[in-house]
Z-matrix of the N, CA and C atoms (Angstrom, degrees):
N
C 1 1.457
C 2 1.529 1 107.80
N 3 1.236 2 113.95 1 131.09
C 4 1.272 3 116.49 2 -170.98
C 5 2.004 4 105.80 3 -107.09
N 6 1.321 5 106.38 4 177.73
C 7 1.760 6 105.22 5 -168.44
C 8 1.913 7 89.16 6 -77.96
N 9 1.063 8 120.13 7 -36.56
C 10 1.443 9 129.61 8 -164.10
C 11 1.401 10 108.64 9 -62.07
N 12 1.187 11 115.15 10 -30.88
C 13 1.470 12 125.53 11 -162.86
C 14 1.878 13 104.77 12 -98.04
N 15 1.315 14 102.37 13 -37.85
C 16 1.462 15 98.90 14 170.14
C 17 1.521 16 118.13 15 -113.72
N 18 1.150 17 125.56 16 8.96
C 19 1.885 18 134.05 17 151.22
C 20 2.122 19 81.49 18 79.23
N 21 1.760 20 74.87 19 -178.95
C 22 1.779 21 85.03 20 175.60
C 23 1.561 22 110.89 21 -101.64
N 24 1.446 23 100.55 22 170.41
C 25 1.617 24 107.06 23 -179.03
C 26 1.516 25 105.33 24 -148.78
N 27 1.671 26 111.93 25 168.39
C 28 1.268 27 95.64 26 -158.12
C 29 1.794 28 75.17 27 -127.44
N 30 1.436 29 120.05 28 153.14
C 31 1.267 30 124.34 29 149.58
C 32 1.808 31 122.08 30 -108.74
N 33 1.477 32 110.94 31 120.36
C 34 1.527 33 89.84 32 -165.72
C 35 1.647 34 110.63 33 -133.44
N 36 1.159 35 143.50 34 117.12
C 37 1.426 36 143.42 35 -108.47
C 38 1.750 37 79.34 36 -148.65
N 39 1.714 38 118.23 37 141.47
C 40 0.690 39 109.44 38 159.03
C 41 1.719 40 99.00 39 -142.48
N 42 1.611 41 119.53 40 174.87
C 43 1.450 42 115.02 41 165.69
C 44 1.729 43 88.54 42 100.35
N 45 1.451 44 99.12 43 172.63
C 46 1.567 45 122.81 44 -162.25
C 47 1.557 46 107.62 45 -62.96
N 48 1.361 47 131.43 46 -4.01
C 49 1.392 48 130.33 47 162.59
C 50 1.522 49 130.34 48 -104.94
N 51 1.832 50 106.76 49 16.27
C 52 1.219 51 113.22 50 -172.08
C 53 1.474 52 111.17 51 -55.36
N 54 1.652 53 97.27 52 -54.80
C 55 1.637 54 110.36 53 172.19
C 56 1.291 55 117.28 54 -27.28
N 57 1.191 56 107.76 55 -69.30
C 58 1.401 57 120.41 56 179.78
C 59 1.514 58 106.45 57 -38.81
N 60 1.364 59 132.31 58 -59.87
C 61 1.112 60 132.86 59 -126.24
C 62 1.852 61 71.38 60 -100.56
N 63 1.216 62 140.98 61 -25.79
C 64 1.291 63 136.79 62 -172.41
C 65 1.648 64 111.86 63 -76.72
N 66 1.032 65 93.36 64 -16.93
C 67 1.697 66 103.51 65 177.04
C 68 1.209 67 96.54 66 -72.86
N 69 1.957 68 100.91 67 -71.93
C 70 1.332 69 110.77 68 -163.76
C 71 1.805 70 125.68 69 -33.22
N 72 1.504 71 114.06 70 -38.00
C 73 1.297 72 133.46 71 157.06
C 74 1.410 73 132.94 72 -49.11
N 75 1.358 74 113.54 73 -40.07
C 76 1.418 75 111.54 74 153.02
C 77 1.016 76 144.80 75 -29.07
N 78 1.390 77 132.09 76 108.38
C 79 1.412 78 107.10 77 177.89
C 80 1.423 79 109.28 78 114.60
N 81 1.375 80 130.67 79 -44.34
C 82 1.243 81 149.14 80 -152.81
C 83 1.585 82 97.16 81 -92.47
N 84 1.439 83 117.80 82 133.81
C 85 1.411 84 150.55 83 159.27
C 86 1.333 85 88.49 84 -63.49
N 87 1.702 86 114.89 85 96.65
C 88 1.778 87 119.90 86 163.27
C 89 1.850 88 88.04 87 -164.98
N 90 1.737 89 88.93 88 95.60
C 91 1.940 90 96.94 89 -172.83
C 92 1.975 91 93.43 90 -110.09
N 93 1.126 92 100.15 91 25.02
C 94 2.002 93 111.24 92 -175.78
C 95 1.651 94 89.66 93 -126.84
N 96 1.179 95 131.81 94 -15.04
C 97 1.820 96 128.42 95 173.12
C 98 1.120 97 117.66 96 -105.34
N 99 1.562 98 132.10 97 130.88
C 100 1.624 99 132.30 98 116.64
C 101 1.152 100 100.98 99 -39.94
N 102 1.294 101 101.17 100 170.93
C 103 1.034 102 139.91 101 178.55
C 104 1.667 103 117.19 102 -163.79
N 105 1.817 104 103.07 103 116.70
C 106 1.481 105 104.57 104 161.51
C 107 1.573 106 93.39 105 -163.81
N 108 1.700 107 89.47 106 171.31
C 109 1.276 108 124.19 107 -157.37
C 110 1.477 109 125.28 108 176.28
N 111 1.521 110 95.48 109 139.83
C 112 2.175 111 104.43 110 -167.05
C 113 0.972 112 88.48 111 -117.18
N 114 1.992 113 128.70 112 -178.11
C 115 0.626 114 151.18 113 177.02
C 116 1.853 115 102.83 114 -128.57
N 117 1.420 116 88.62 115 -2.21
C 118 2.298 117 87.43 116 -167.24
C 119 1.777 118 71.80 117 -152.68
N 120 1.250 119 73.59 118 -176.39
C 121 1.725 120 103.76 119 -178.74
C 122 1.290 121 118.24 120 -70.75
N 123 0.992 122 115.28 121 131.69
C 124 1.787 123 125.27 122 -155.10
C 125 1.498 124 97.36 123 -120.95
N 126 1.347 125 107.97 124 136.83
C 127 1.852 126 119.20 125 172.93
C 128 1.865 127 104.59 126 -90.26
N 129 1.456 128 105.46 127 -11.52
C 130 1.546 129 97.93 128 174.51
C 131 1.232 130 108.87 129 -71.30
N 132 1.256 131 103.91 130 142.06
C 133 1.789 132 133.53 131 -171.82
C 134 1.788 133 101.44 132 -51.99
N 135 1.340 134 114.23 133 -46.88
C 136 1.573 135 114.00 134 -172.47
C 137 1.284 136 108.61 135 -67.18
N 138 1.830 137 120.76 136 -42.69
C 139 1.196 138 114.93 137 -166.68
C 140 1.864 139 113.29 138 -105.49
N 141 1.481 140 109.56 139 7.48
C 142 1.094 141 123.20 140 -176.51
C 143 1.598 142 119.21 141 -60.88
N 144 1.295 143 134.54 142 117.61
C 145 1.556 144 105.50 143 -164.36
C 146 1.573 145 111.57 144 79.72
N 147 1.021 146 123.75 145 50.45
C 148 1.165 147 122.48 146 -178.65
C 149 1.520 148 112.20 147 -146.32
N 150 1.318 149 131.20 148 -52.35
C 151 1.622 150 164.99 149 -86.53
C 152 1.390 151 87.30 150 -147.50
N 153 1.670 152 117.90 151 95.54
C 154 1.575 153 127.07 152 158.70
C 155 1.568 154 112.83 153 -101.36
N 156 1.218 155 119.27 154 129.80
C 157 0.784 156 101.42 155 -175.98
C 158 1.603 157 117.96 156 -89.51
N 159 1.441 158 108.34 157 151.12
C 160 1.493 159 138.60 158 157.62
C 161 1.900 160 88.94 159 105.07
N 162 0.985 161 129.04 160 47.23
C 163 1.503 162 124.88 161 -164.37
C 164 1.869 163 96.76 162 -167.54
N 165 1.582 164 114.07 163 110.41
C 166 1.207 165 90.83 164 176.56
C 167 1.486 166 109.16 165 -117.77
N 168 1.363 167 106.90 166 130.39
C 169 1.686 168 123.54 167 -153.56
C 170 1.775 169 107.06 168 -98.46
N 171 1.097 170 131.16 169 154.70
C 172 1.219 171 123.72 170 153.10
C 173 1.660 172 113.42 171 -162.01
N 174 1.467 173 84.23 172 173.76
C 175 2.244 174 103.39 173 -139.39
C 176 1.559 175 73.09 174 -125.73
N 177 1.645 176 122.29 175 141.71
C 178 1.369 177 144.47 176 139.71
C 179 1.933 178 98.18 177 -94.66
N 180 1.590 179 110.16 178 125.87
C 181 1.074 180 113.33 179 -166.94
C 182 1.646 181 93.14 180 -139.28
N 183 1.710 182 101.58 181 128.61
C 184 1.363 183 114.15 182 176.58
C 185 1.308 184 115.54 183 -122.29
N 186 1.463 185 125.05 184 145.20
C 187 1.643 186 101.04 185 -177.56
C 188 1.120 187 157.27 186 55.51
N 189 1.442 188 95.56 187 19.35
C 190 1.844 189 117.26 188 -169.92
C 191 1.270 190 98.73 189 98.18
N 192 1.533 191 145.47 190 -20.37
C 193 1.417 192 135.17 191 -141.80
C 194 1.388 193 107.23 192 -112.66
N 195 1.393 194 148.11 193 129.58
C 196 1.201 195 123.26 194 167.12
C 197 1.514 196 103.43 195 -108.52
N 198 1.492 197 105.70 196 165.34
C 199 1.770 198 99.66 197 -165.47
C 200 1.925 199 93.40 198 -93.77
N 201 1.111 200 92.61 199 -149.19
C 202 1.685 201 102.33 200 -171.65
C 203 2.047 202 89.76 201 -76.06
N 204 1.643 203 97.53 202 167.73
C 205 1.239 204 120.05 203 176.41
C 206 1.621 205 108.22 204 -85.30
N 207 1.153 206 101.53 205 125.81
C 208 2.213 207 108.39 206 -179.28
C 209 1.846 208 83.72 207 -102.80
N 210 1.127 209 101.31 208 172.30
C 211 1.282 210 125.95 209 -167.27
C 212 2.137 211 93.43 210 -124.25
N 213 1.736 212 104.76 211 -18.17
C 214 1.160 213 110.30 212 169.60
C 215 1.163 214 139.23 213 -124.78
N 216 1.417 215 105.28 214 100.62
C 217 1.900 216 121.75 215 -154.07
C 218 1.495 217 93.97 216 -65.36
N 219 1.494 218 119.93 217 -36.32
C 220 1.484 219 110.67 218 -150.78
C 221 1.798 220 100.50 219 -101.58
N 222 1.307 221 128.11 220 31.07
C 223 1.503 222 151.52 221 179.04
C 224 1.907 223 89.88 222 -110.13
N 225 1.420 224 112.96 223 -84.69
C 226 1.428 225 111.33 224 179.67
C 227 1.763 226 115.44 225 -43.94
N 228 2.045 227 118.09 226 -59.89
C 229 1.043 228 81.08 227 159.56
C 230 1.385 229 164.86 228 -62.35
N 231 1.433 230 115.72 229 -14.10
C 232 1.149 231 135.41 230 172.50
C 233 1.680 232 111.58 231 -58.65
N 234 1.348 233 107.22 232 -52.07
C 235 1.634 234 122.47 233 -176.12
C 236 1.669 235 97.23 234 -68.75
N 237 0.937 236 130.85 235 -20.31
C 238 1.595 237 125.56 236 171.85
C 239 1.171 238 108.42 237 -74.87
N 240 1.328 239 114.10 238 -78.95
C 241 1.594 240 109.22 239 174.82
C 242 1.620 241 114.75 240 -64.28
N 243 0.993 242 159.01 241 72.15
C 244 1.003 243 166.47 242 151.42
C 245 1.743 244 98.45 243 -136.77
N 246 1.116 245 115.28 244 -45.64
C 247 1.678 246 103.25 245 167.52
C 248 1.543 247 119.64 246 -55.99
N 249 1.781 248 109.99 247 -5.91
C 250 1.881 249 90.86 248 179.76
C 251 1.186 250 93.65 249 -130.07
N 252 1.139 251 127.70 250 47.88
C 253 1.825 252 135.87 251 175.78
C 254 1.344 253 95.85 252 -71.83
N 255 1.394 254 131.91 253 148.35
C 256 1.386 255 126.44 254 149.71
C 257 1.542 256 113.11 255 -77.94
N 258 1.128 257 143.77 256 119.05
C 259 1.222 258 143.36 257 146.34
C 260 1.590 259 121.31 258 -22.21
């Protein structure tokens, strides 16, 4: 699978497990993702409007679009990297 064939995507995490979920990203073979994430209220445009507090939410966003809010960052990340596994 090449980057061309499946475009880019953004994963963007906000609330008291961003950290976490910023770690969790480290490290990881995902050259088709951004990646961002706050822990407080963010003036960046992606994560602006996003950020409830005591709840940490996250959006897979393609194309300007982000989909609905999961309550489970580490379901989407997992489903990202699992698309560039080698067989």
């Amino acid at each position: 699978m090449f980057l061309e064939d499946r475009g880019a995507a953004t994963l963007a995490v906000t609330g008291p497990g961003a950290g976490d979920f910023l770690a969790a990203s480290a490290g990881r073979f995902l050259p088709h993702l951004r990646i961002a994430g706050s822990a407080g209220p963010s003036k960046v445009a992606l994560l602006a409007d996003k950020f409830v507090a005591d709840r940490t939410l996250a959006w897979r966003c393609e194309a300007g679009t982000c989909g609905l809010p999961s309550e489970d960052w580490r379901a989407l990340l997992e489903a990202e990297t699992a698309a560039w596994r080698v067989a």
